[in-house]
C-alpha positions as CSV (number, residue, x, y, z in Angstrom):
1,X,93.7,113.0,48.1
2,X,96.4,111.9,50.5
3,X,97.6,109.7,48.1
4,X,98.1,112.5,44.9
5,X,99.6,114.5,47.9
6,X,102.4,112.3,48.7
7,X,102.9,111.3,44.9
8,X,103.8,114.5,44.4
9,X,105.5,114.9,47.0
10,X,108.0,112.2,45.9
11,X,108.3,113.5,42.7
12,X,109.2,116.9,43.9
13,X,111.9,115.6,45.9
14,X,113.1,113.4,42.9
15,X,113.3,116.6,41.2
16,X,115.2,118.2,43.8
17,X,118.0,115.2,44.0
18,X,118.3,115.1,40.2
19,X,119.4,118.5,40.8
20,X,117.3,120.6,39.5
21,X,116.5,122.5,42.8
22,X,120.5,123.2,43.9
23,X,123.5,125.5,45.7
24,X,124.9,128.1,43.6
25,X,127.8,130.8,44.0
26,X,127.4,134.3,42.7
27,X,129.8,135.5,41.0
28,X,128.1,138.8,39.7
29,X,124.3,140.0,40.4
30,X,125.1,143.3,38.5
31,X,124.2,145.2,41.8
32,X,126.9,147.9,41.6
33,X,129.3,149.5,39.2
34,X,132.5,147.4,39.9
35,X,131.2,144.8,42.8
36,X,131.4,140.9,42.1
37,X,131.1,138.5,44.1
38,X,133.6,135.9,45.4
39,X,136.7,137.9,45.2
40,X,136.3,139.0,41.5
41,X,137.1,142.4,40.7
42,X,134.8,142.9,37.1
43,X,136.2,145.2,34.2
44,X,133.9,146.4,31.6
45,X,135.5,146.2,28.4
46,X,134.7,147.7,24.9
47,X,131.4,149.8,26.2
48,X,129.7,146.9,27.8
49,X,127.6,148.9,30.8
50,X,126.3,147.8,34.4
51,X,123.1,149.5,36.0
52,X,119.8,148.7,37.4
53,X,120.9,145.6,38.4
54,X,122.1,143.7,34.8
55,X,124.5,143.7,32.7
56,X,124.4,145.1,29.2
57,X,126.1,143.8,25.7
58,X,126.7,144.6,22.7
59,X,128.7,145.2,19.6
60,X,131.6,142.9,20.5
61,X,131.2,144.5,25.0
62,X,132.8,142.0,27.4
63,X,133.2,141.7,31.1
64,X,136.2,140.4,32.7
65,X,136.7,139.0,36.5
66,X,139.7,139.0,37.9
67,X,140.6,137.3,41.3
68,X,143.9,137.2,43.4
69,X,145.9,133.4,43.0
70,X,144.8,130.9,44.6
71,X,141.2,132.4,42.8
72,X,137.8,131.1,43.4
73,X,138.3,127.4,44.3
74,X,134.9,125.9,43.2
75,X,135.3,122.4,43.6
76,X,131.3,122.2,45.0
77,X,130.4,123.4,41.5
78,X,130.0,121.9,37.8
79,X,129.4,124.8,35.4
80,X,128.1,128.3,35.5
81,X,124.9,129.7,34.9
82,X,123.7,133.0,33.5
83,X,120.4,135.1,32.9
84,X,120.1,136.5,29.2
85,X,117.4,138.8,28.0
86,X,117.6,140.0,24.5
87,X,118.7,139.0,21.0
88,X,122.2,137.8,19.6
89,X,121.0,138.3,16.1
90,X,124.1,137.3,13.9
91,X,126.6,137.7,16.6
92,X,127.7,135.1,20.1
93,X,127.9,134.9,23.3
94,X,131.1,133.3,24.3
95,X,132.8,132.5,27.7
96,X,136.4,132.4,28.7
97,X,138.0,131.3,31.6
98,X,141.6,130.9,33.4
99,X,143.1,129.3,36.4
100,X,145.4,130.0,38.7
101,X,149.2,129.8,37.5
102,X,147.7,128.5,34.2
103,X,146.2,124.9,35.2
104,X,143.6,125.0,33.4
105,X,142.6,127.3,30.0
106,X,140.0,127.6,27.7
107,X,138.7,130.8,25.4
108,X,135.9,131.4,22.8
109,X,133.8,128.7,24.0
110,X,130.2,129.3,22.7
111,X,127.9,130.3,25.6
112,X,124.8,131.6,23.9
113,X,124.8,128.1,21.8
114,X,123.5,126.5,25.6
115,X,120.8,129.2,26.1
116,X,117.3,127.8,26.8
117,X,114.0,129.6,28.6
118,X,116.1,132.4,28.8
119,X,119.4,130.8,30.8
120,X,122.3,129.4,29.4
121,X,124.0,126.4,31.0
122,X,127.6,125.1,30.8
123,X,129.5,122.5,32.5
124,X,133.3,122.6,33.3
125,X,133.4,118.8,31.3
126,X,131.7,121.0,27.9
127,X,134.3,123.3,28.6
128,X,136.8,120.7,28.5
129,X,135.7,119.4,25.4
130,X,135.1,122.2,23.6
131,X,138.8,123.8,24.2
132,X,140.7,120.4,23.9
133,X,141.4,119.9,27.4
134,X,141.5,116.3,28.5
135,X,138.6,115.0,30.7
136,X,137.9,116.8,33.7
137,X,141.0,118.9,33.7
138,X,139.2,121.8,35.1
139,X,137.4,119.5,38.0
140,X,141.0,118.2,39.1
141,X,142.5,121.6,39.0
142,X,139.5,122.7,41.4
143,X,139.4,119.3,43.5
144,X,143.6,120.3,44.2
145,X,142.6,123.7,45.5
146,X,143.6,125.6,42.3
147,X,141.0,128.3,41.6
148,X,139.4,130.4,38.8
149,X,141.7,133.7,38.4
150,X,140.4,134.6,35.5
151,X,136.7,134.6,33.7
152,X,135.7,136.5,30.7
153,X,131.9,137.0,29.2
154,X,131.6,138.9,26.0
155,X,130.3,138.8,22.8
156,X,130.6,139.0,18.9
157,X,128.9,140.7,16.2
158,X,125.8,142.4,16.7
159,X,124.5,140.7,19.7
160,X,122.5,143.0,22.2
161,X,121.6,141.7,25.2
162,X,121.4,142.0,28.7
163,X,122.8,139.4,31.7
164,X,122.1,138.7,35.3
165,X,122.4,136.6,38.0
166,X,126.3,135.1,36.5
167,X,126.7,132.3,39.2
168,X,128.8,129.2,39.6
169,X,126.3,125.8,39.7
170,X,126.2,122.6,40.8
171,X,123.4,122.2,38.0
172,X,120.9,124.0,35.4
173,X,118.5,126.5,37.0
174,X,115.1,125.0,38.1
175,X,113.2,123.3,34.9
176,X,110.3,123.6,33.7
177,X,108.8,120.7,34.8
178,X,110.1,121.2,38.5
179,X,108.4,124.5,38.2
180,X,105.4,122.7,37.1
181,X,105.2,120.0,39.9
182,X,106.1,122.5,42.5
183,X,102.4,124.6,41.6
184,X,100.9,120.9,41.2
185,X,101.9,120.6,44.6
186,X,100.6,124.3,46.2
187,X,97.2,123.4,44.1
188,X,96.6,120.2,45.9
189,X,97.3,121.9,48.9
190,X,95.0,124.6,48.4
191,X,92.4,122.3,47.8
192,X,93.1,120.1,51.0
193,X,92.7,123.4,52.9
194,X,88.8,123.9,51.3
């Protein structure tokens, strides 16, 4: 029983230094009608609404954040990360974002096409490629001390959903499987306990 213990152990920890079980930096919870987090001022755009804690859009609704120059300097991070509940039917999510004094831009880029169990994923390198950028333009900018003034969420068509939890991360939220080893792990515990 030892032995399963520390197995799992290990592969726990694997887990955690593959990244799966990492820092974030919130940029919006949706606690409060203008409130963001990390110096962003948010600005609801084309009836997209805030309350009860998420975010709600639909029929073409953005949010914009919009931070003083330097911005948010998140050289510590590698994407962003966001909650979605709800359907996009025919329509998109799409992400845009902006740095300081213009070092770095990118619009449109496709944020609902990375949604999976619920969370969709993007790195600053898939935003490079996707605008045209070359290679870790937006990591450079960061890693110089130039920040994110500028972040917009919204979306196209039909799309009806609702967002939380909008965060800056060093990787995707925990998996599935690290969710799964993590109860493998309290079960064997339980067990030792009997």
């Amino acid at each position: 029983m030892r032995f399963i213990s520390s197995l799992l152990v290990m592969a726990i920890a694997s887990s955690a230094s593959a990244g799966y079980l990492s820092s974030s930096a919130m940029i919006d919870d949706f606690s409060g009608p203008n409130s963001a987090g990390l110096g962003f001022t948010r600005a609801e755009q084309s009836g997209a609404l805030v309350g009860g804690g998420y975010g709600f859009l639909s029929n073409n609704a953005g949010l914009q954040y919009i931070s003083d120059s330097p911005g948010f300097i998140a050289a510590g991070y590698t994407g962003f990360s966001l909650k979605v509940n709800g359907d996009l039917g025919t329509g998109g999510l799409f992400l845009s974002v902006m740095g300081a004094d213009f070092n770095f831009l990118a619009f449109g880029i496709n944020f609902g096409s990375t949604i999976s169990n619920g969370y969709a994923w993007i790195t600053f390198d898939q935003i490079d490629a996707e605008w045209g950028n070359d290679p870790g333009t937006i990591q450079a900018a960061l890693n110089l001390g130039i920040g994110f003034v500028g972040i917009g969420l919204y979306t196209t068509g039909n799309a009806a959903i609702t967002v939380d939890d909008f965060e800056f991360r060093t990787s995707a939220v925990p998996a599935p499987g690290a969710l799964a080893l993590l109860g493998a792990a309290g079960l064997v515990a339980s067990r030792r306990r009997r």
